[in-house]
N, C-alpha and C positions, 0 to 999 in steps of 0.2 A: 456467478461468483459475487460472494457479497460486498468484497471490496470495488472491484469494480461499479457495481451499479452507486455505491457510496461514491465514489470518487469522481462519476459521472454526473453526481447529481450536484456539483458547483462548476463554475466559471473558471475557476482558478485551475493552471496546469499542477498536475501529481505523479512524480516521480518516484520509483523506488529501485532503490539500489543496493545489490549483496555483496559484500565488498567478501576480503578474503582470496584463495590462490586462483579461483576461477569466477572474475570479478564481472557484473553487470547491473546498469542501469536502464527501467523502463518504464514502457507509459501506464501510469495507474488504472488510468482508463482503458486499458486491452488487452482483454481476458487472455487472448494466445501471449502476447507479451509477460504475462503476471505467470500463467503457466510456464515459459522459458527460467523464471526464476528457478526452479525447484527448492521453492523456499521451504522445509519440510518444519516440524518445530523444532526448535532452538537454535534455524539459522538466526544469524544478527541481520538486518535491516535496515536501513535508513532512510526515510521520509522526506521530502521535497517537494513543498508546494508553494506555489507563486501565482500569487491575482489577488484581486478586488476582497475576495472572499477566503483567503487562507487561512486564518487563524481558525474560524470557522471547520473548515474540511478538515485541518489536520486535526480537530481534538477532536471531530465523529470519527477520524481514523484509528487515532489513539484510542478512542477510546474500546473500537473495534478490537482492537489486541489484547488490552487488555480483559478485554470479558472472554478473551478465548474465542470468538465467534460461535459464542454460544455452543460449543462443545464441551461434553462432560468426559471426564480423566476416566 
């Protein structure tokens, strides 16, 4: 999974959490974790990262989303 290996590839911890009626937050870094999301599109999201290198990770993340991960409509 693409986000994973991106999220793997800084120092900084990466968090992602779906808020909403069945709420959870997990490790960016693992892939079964990122799967429990069942983030499908157009859940909402939210990003958390903390280290040395965050600003860093989280605009390769962002910027992940928004290109769609390279999927076409």
């Amino acid at each position: 999974m693409e986000i994973v290996q991106t999220a793997s590839s800084f120092a900084s911890k990466v968090r992602i959490e779906k808020g909403g009626a069945d709420p959870l937050n997990v490790d960016g870094k693992s892939i079964m974790e990122i799967i429990m999301l069942e983030g499908i599109q157009g859940t909402v999201l939210t990003i958390h990262v903390d280290g040395d290198d965050a600003v860093a990770a989280l605009e390769k993340i962002c910027a992940m989303f928004d290109a769609g991960f390279g999927e076409v409509d």
